[in-house]
N, C-alpha and C positions, 0 to 999 in steps of 0.2 A: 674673490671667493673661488675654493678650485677642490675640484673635490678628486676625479682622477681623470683625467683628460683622455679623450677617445683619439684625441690627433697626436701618435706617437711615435709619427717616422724620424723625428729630429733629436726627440729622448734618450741619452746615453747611459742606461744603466751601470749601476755601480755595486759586486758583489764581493769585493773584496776590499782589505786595506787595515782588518781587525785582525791579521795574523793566526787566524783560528784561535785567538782568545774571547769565551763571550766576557762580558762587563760585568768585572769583578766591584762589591759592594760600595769599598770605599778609592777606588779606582778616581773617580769623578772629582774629591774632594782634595787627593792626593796631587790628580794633575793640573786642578786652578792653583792651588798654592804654589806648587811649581811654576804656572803661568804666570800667577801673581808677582812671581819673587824674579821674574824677566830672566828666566832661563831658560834655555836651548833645548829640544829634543834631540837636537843633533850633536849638540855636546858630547865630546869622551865623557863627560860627568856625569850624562843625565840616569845611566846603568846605579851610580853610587847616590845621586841623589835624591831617587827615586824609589829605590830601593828594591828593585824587580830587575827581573834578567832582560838582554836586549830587545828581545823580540814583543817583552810585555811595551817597553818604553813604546815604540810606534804604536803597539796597539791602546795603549791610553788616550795619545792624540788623537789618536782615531775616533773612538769613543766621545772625546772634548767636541770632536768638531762633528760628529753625526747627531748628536745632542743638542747642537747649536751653543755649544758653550765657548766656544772659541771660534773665532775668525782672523786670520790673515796674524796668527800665533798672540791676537792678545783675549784677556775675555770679555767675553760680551754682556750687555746691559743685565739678561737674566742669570747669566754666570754670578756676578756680584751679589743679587740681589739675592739668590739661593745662600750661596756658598763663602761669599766674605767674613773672615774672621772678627772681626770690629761689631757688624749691622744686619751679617746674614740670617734670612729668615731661618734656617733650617741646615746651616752646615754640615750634619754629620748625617744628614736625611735619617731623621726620628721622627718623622711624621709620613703617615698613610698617603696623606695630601700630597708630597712634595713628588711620591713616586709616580703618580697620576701625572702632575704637571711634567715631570721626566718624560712618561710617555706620551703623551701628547707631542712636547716638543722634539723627540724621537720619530717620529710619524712625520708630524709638520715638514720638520729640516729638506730630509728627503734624500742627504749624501747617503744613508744609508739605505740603498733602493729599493730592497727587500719589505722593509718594514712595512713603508707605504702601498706599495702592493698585496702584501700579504694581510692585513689589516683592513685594506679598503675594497680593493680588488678580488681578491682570492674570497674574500667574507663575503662579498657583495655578490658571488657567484651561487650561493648559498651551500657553499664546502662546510657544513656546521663540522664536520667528520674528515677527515683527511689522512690521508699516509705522507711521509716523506716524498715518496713517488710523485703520489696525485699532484703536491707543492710542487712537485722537480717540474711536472711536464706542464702544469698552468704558468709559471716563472720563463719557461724555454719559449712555450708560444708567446709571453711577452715579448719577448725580447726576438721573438724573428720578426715580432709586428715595426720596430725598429727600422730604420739604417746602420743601425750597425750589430746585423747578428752575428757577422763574420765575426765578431772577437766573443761571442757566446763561449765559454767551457763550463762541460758540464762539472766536472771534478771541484771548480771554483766558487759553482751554484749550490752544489753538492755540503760542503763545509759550511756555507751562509746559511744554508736550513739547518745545517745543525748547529749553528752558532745561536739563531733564533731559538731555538725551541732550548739551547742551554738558558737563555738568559730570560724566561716565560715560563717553562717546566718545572713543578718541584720534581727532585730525581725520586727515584721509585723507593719505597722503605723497603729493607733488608738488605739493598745491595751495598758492599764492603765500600770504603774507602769516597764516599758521595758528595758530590760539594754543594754545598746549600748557601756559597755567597752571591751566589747570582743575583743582579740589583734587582731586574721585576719579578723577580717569584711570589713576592707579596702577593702583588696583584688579583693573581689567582684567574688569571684572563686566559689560558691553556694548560688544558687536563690530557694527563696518557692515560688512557682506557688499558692498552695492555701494552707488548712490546714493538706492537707497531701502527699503532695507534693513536691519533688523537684528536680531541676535540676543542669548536671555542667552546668556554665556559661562561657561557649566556649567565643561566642560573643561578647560580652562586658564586658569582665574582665577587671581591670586595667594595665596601662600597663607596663609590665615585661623589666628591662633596660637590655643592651645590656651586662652590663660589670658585672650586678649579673649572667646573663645566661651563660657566658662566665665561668666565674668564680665556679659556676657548672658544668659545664662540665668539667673543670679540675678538680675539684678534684672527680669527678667521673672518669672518666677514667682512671685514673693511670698513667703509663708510654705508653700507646698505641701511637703508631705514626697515626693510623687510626682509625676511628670510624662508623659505621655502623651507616648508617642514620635510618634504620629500630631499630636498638637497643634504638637510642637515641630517637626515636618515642614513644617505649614501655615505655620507663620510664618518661622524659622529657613531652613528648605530653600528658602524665597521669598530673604528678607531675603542670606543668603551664598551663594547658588544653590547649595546643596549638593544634592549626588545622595540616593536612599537609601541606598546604599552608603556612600557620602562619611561622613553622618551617623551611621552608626550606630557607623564606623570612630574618628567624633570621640568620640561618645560612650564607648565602648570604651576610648579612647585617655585622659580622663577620667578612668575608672575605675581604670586601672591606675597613675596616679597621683596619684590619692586614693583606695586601697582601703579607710580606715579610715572614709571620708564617702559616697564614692558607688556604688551597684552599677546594672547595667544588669541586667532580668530581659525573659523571656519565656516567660509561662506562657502556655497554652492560645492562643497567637498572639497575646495581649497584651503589648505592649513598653511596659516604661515605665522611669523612670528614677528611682531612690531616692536618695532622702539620708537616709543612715542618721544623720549628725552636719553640724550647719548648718556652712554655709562661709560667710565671711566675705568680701563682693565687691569692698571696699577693698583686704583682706589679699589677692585674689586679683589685681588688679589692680595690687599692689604687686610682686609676686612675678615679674608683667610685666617692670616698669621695671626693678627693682633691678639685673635681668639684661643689660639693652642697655646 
């Protein structure tokens, strides 16, 4: 269980490697089939295969593997389980659900270092409100806190914020020419107030299903029979911008539908959260789909 580690002289942040493309819609489904079918990014092909110009090709990979959908170029357990042609829950991501599990596993991963900072870190600092700026200079002090600030550029940090907030912002109505395929815009997890401005959107984000949060929190916590409601605030209440209310309401909400696995307690002002009988994060996960 990790929620954002205070010991971070050894941590090599990673602000690039998406070519200043953020994560085009169906990007994701386009580059497992590709993986699927044991082809090359490196390939002279992959431009005609793919169907995007070169620069997009890397930045798909990228994407594959900040996702955790690909490892060591083939895909991985939840890659199939999404996205396979034959048995995939949700290949073309037409469900609400699938983008939540996206993000999450987008966070979790961590190749893409932004995220998990910006989401755990940067949230947890209580930036409800932020500029560009405020991002740039809380990002920069991470990463002096580093050994390796020496390879810090700002110009590099600079394009990752704005790569972020392409792929989380809907673009502003009236402006010409606006791309609205950005995969987590759904979401609705960050609002522009004006032109330079923004905020998380606590309030009315969309809403996060019971059986992806579940389904989080087991594979974050590992084997733990308890889980510190404070813990799962740090990361969780960053990662879905939930309230404490929100939270505890999830959690709650949990329990009463697994009363025979999960109880929420609070002794002496300690909340935490028990599994009295392990759950199984496939079967929970299953339990998702079967239903849409």
């Amino acid at each position: 269980m990790e929620v954002l580690s205070n010991s971070v002289m050894g941590i090599r942040y990673t602000f690039s490697g998406h070519e200043s493309f953020y994560c085009k819609f169906l990007w994701l489904k386009k580059g497992y089939d590709f993986v699927s079918a044991s082809k090359d990014f490196n390939s002279p092909d992959a431009v005609a295969n793919l169907g995007v110009g070169k620069n997009m090709v890397g930045s798909i990979r990228y994407w594959l593997r900040a996702f955790g959908l690909i490892e060591d170029g083939h895909a991985t357990e939840i890659a199939d389980y999404i996205f396979n042609n034959e048995n995939g829950k949700d290949p073309f991501i037409e469900d609400l659900g699938t983008l939540w599990l996206l993000h999450y596993l987008l966070v979790k991963t961590g190749l893409a270092s932004i995220y998990k900072l910006f989401f755990i870190g940067f949230h947890k600092e209580k930036n409800n409100e932020f500029s560009r700026e405020k991002l740039l200079s809380f990002l920069k002090r991470k990463s002096f806190e580093t050994d390796y600030s020496s390879l810090y550029n700002e110009n590099t940090v600079k394009r990752d914020i704005g790569v972020l907030l392409q792929n989380y912002t809907m673009p502003e109505q009236g402006k010409p020419n606006e791309d609205y395929s950005a995969l987590l815009i759904d979401l609705n997890l960050i609002r522009q107030a004006d032109g330079k401005t923004y905020y998380f959107n606590v309030r009315s984000k969309n809403e996060l299903m019971p059986e992806i949060f579940l389904y989080a929190i087991l594979d974050w916590k590992g084997k733990d029979k308890t889980v510190d409601y404070e813990a799962m605030f740090d990361y969780f209440g960053g990662i879905f911008c939930l309230t404490p209310a929100e939270l505890i309401d999830a959690l709650l909400a949990l329990t009463e539908k697994h009363p025979d696995s999960l109880a929420f307690t609070d002794d002496g002002g300690i909340k935490q959260l028990l599994f009295i009988k392990e759950l199984d994060k496939q079967e929970v996960l299953n339990s998702y789909y079967d239903k849409i």
